[in-house]
Predicted model as a PDB file, atoms N, CA, C, CB and O in Angstrom, pLDDT in the B-factor column:
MODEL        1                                                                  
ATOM      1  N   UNK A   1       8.703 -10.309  -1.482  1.00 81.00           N  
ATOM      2  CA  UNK A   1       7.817  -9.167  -1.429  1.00 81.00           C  
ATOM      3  C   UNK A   1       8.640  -7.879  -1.411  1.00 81.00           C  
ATOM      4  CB  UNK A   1       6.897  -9.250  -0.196  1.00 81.00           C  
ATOM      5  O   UNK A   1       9.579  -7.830  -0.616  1.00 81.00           O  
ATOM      6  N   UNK A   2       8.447  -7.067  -2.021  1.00 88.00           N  
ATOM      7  CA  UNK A   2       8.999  -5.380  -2.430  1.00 88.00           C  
ATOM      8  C   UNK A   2       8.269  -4.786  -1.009  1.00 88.00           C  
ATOM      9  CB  UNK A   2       8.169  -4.460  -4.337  1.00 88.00           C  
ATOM     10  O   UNK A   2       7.118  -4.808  -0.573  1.00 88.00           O  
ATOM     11  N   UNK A   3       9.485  -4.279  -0.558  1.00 90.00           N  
ATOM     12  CA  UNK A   3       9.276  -3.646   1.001  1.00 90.00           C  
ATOM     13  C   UNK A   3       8.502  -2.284   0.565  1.00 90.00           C  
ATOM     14  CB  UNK A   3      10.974  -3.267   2.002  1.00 90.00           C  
ATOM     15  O   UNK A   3       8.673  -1.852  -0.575  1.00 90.00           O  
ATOM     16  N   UNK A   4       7.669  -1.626   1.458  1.00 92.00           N  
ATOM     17  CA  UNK A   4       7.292  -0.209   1.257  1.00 92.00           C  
ATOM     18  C   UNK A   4       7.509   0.286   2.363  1.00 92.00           C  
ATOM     19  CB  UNK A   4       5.989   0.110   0.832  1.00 92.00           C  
ATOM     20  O   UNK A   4       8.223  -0.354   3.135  1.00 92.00           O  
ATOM     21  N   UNK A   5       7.030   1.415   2.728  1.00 92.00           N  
ATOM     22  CA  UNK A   5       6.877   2.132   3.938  1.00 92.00           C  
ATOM     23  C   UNK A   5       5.636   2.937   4.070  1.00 92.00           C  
ATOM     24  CB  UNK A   5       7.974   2.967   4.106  1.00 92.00           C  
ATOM     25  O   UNK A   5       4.989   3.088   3.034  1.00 92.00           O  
ATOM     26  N   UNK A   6       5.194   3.475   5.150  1.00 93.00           N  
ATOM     27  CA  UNK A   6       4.103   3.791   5.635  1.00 93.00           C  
ATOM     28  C   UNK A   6       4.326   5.615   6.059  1.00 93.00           C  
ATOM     29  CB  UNK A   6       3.799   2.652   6.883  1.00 93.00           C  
ATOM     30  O   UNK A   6       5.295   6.076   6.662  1.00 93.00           O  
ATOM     31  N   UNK A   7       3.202   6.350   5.571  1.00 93.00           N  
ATOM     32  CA  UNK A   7       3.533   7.527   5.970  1.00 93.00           C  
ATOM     33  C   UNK A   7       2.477   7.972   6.788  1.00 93.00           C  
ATOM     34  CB  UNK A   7       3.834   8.357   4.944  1.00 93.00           C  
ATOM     35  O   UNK A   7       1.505   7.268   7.063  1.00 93.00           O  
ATOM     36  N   UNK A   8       2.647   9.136   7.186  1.00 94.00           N  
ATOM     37  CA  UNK A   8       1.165  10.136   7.393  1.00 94.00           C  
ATOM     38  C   UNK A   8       1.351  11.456   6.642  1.00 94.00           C  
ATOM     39  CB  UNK A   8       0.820  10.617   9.166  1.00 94.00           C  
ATOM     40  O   UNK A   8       2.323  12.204   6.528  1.00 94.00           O  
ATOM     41  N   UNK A   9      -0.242  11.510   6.034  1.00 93.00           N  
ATOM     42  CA  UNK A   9      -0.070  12.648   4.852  1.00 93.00           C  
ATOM     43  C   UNK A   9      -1.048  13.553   5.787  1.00 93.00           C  
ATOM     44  CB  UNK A   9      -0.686  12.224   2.937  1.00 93.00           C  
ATOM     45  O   UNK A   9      -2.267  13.433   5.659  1.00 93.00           O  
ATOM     46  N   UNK A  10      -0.325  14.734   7.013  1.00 94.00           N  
ATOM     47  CA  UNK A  10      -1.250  15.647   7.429  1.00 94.00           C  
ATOM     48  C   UNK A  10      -2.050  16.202   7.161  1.00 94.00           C  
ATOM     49  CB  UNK A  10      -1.065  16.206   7.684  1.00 94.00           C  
ATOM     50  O   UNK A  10      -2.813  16.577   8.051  1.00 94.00           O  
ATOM     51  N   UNK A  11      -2.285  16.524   5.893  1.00 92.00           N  
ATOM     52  CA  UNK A  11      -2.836  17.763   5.140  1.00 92.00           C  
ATOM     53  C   UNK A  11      -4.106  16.901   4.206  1.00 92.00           C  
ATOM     54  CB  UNK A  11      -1.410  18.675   4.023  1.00 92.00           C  
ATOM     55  O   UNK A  11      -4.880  17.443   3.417  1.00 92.00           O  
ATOM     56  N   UNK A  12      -4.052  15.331   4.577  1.00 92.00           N  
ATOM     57  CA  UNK A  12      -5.202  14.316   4.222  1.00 92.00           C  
ATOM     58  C   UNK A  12      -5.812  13.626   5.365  1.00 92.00           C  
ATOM     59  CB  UNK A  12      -4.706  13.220   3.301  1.00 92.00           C  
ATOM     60  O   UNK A  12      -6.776  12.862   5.372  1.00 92.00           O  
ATOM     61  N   UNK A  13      -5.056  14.047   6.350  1.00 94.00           N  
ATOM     62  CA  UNK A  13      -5.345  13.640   7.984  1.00 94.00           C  
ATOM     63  C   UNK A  13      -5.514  12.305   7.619  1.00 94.00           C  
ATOM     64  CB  UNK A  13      -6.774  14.353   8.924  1.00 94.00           C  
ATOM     65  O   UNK A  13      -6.686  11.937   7.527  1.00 94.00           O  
ATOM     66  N   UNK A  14      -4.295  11.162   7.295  1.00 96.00           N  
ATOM     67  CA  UNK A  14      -4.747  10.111   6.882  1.00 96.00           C  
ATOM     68  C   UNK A  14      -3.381   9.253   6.817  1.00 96.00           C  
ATOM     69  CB  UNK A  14      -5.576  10.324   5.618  1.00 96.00           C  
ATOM     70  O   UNK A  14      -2.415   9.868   7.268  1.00 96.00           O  
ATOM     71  N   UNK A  15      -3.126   8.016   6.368  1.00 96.00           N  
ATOM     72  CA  UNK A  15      -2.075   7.276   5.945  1.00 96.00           C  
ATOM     73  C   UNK A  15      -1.900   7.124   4.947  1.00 96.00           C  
ATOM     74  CB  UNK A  15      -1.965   6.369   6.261  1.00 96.00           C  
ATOM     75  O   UNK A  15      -2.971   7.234   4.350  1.00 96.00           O  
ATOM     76  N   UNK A  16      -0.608   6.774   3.886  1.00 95.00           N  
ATOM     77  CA  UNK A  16      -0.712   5.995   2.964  1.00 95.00           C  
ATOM     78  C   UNK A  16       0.565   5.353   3.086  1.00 95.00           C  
ATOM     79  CB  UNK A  16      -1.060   6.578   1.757  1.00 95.00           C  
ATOM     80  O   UNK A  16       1.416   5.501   3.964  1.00 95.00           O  
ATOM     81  N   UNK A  17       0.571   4.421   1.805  1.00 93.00           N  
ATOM     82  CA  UNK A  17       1.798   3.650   1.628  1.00 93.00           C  
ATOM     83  C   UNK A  17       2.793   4.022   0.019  1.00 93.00           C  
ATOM     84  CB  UNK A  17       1.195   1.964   1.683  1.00 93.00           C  
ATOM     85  O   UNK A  17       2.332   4.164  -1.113  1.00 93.00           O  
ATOM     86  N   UNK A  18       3.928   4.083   0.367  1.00 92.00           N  
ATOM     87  CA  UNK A  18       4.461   4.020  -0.726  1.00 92.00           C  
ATOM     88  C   UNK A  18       5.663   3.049  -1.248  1.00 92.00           C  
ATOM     89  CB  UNK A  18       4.713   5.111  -0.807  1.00 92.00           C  
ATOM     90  O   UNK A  18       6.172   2.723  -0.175  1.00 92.00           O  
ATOM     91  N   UNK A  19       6.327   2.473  -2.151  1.00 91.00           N  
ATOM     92  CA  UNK A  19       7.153   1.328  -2.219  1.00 91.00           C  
ATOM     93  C   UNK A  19       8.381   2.401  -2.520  1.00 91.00           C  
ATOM     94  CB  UNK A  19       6.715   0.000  -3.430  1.00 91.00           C  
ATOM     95  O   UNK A  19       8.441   3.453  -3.157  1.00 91.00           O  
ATOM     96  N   UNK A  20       9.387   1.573  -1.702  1.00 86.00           N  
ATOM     97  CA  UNK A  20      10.869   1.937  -1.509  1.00 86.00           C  
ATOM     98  C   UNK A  20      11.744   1.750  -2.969  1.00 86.00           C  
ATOM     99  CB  UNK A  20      11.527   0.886  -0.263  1.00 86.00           C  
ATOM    100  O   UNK A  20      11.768   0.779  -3.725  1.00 86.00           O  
ATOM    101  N   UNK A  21      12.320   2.817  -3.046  1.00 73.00           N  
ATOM    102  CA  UNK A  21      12.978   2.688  -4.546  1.00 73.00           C  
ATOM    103  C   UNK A  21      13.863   1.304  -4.590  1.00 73.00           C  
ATOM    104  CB  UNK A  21      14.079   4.120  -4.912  1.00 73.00           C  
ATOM    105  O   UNK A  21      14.480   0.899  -3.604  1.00 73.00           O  
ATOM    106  N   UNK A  22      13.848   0.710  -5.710  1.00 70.00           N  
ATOM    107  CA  UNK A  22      14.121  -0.050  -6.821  1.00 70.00           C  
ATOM    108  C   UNK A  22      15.329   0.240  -7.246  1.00 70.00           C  
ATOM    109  CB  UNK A  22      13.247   0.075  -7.803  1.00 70.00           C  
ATOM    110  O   UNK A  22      15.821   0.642  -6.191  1.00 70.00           O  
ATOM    111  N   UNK A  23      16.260   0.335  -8.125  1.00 70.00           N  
ATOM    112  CA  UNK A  23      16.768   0.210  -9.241  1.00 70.00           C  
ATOM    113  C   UNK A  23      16.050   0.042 -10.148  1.00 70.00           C  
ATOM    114  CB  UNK A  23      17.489  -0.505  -9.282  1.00 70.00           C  
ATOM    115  O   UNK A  23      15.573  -1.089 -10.232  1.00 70.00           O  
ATOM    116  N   UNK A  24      15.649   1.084 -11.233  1.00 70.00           N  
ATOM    117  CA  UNK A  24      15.326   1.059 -12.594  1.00 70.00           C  
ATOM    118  C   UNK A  24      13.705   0.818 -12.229  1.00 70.00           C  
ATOM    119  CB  UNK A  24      16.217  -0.178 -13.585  1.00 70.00           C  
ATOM    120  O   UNK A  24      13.029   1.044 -13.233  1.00 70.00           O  
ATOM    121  N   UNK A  25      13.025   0.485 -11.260  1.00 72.00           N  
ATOM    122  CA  UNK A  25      11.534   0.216 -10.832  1.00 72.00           C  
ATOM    123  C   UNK A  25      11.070   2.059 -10.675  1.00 72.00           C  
ATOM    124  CB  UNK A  25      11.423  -0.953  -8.999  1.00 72.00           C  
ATOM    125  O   UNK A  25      11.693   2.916 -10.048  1.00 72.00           O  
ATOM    126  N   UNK A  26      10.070   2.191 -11.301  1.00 74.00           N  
ATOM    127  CA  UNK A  26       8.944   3.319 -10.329  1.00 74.00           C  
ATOM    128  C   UNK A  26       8.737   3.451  -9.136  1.00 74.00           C  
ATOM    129  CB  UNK A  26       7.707   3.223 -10.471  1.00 74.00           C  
ATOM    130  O   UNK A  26       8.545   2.315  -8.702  1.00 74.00           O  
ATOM    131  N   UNK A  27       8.650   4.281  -8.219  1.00 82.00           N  
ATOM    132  CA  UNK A  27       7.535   4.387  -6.942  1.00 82.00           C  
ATOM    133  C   UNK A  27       6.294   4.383  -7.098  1.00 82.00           C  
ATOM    134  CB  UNK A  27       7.579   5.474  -6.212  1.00 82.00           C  
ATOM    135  O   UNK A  27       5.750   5.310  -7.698  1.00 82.00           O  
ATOM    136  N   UNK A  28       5.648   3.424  -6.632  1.00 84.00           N  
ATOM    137  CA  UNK A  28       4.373   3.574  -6.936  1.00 84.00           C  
ATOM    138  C   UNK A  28       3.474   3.743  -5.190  1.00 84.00           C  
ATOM    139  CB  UNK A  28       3.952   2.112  -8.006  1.00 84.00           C  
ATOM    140  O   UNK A  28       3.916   3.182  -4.187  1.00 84.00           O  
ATOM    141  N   UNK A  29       2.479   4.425  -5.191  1.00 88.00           N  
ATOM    142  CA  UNK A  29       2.144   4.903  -3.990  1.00 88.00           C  
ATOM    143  C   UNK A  29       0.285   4.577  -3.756  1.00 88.00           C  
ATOM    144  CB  UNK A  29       2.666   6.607  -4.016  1.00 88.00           C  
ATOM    145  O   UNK A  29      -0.432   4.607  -4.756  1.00 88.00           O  
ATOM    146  N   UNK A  30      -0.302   4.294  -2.416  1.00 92.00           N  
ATOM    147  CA  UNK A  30      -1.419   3.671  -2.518  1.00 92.00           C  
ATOM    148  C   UNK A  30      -2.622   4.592  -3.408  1.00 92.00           C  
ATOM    149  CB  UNK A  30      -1.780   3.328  -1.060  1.00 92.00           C  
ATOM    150  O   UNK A  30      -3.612   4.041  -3.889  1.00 92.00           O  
ATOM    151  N   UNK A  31      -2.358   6.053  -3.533  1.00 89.00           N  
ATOM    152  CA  UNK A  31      -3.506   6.982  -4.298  1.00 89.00           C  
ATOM    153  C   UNK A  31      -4.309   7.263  -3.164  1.00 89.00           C  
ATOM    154  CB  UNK A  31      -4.463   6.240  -5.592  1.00 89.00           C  
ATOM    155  O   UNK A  31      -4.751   8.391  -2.944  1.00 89.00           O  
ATOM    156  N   UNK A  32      -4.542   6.150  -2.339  1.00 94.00           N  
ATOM    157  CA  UNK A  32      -6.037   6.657  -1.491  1.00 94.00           C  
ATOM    158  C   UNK A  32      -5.209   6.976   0.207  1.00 94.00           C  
ATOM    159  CB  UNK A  32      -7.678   4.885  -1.404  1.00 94.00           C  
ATOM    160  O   UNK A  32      -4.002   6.896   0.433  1.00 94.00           O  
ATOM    161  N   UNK A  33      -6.117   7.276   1.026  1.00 96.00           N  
ATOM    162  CA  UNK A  33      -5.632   7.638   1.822  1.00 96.00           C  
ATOM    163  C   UNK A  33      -6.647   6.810   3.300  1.00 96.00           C  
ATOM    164  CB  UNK A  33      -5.503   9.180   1.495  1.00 96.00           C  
ATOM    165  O   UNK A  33      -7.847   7.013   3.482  1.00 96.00           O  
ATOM    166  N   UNK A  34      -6.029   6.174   3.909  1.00 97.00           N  
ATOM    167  CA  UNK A  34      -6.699   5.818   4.965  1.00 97.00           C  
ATOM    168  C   UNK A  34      -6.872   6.126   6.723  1.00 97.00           C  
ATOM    169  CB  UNK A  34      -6.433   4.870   4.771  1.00 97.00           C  
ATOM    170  O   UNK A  34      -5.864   6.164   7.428  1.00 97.00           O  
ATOM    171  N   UNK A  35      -7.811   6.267   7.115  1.00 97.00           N  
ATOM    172  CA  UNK A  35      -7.584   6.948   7.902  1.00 97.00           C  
ATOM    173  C   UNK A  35      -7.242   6.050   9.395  1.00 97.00           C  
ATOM    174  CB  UNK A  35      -8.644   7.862   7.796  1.00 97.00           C  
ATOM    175  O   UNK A  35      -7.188   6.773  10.391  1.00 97.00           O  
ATOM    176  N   UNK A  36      -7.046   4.790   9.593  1.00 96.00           N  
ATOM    177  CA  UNK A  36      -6.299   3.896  10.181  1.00 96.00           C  
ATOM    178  C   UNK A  36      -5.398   3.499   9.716  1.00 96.00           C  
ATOM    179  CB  UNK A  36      -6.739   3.093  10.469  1.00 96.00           C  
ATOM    180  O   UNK A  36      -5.472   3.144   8.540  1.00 96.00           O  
ATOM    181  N   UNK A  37      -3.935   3.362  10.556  1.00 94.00           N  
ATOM    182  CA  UNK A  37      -2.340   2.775   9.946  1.00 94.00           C  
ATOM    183  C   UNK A  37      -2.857   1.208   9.850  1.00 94.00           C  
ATOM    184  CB  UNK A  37      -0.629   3.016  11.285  1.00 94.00           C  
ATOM    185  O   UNK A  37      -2.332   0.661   8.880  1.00 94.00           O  
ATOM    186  N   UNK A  38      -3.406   0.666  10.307  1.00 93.00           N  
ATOM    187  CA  UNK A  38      -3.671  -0.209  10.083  1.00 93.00           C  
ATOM    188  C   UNK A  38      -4.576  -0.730   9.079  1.00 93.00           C  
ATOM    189  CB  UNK A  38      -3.776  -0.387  10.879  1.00 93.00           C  
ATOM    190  O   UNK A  38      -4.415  -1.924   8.826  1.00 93.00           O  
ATOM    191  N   UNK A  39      -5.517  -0.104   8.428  1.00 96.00           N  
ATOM    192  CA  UNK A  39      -5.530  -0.148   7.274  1.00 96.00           C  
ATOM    193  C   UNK A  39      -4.637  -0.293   5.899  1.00 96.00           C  
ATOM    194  CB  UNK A  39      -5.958   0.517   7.337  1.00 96.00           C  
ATOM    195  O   UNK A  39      -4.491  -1.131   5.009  1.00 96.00           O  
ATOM    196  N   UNK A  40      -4.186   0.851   6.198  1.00 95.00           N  
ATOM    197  CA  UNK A  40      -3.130   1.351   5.616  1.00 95.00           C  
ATOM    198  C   UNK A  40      -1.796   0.110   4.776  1.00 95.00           C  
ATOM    199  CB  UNK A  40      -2.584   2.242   6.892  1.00 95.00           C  
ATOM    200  O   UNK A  40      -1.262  -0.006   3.672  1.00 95.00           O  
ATOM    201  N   UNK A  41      -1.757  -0.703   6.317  1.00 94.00           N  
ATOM    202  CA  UNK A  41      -0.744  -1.551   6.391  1.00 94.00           C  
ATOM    203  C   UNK A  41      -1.492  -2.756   5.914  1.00 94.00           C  
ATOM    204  CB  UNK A  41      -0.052  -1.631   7.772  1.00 94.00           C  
ATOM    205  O   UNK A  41      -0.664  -3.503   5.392  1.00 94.00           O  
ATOM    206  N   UNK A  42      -2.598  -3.237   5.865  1.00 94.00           N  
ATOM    207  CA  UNK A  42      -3.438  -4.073   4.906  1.00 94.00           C  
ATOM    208  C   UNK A  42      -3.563  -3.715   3.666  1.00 94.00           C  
ATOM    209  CB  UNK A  42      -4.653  -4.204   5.267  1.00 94.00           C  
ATOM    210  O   UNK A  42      -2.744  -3.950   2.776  1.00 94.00           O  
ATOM    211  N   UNK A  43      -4.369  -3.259   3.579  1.00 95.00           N  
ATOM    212  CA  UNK A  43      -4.241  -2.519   1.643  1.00 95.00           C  
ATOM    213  C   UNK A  43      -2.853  -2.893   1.167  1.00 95.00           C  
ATOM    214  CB  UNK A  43      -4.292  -0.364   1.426  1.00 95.00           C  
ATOM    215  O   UNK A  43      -2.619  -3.693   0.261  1.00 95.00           O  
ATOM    216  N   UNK A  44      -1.684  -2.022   2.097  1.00 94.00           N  
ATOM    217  CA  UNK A  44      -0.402  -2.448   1.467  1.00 94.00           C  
ATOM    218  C   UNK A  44       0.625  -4.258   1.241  1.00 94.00           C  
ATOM    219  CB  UNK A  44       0.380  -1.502   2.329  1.00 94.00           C  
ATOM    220  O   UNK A  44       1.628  -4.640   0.639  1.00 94.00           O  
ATOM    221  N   UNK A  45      -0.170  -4.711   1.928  1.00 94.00           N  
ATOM    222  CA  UNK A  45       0.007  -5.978   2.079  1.00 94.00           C  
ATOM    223  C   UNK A  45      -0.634  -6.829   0.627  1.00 94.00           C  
ATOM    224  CB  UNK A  45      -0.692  -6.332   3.510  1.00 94.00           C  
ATOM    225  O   UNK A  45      -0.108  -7.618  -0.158  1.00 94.00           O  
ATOM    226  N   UNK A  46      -2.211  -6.151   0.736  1.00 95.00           N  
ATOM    227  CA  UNK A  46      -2.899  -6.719  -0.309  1.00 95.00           C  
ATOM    228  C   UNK A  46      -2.244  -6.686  -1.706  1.00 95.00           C  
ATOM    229  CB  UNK A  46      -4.126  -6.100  -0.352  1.00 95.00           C  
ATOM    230  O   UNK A  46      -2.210  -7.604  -2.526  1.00 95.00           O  
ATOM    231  N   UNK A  47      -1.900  -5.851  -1.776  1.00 93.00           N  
ATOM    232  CA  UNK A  47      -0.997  -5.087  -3.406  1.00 93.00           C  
ATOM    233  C   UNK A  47       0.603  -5.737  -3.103  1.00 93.00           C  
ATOM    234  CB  UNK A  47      -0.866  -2.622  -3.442  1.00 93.00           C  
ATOM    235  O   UNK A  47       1.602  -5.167  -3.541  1.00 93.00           O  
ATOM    236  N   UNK A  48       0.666  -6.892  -2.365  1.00 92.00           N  
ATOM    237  CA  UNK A  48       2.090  -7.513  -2.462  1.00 92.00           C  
ATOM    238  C   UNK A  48       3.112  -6.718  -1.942  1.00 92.00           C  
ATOM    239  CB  UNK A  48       2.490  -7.806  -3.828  1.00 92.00           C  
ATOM    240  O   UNK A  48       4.014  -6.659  -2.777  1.00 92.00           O  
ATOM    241  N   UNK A  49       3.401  -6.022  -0.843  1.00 92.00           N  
ATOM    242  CA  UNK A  49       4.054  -4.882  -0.641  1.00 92.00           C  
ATOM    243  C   UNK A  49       4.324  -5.450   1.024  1.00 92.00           C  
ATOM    244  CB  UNK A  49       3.106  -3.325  -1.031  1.00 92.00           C  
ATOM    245  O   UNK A  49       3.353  -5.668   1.748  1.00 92.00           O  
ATOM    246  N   UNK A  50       5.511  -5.619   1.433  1.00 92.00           N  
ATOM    247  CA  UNK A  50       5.821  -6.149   3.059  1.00 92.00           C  
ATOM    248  C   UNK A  50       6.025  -4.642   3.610  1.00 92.00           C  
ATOM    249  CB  UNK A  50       7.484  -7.360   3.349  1.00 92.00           C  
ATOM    250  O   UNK A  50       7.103  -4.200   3.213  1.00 92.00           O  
ATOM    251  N   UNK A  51       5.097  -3.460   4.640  1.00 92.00           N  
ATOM    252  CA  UNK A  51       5.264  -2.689   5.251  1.00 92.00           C  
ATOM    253  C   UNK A  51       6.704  -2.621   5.492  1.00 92.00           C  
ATOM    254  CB  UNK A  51       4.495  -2.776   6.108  1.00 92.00           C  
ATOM    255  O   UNK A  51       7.201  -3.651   5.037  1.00 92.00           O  
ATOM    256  N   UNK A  52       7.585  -1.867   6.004  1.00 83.00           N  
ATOM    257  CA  UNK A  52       9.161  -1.354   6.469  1.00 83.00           C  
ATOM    258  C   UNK A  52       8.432  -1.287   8.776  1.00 83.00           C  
ATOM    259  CB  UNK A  52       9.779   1.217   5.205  1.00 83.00           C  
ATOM    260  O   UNK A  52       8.920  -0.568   9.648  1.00 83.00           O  
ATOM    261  N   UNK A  53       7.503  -2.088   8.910  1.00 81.00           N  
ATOM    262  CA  UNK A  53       7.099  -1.507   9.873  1.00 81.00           C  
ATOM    263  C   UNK A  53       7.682  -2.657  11.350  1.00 81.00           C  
ATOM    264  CB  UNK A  53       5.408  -1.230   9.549  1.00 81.00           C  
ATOM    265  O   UNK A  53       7.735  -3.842  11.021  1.00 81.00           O  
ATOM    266  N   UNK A  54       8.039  -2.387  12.668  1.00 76.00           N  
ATOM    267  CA  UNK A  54       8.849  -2.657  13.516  1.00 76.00           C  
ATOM    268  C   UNK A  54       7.805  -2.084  14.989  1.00 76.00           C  
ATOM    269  CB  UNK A  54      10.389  -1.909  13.095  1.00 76.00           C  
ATOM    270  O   UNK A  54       7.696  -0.974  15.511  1.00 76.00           O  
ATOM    271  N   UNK A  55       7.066  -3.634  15.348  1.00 66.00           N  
ATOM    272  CA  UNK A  55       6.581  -3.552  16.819  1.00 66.00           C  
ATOM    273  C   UNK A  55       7.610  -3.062  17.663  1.00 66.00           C  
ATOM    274  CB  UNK A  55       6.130  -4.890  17.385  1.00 66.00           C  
ATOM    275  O   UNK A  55       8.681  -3.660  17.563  1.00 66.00           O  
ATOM    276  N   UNK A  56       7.532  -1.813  18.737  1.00 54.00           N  
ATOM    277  CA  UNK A  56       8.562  -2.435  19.655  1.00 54.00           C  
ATOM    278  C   UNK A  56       7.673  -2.942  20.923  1.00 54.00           C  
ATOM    279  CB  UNK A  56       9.817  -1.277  20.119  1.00 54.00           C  
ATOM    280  O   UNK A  56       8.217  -3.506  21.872  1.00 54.00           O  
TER     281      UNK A  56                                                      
ENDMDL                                                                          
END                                                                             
């Protein structure tokens, strides 16, 4: 699975996800914006994508 990471987009008061550069691959990013990380971190899961994310 192609790792991504998880942001917060303030100015969408919301989350999204985007995938960690590649070599020679695109970034490709979720478009929508959710307003639970946990969402966020599903959707990104759904689209084959392992979050960059760390319970402590």
């Amino acid at each position: 699975m192609p790792l991504c990471e998880i942001i917060y987009i303030k100015s969408a008061k919301g989350w999204q996800w985007r995938s960690l550069s590649e070599p020679g691959k695109l970034k490709q990013t979720s478009g929508k914006t959710y307003p639970l990380f946990y969402e966020c971190v599903t959707a990104a899961r759904s689209k084959g994508y392992n979050p960059n994310v760390k319970c402590l």
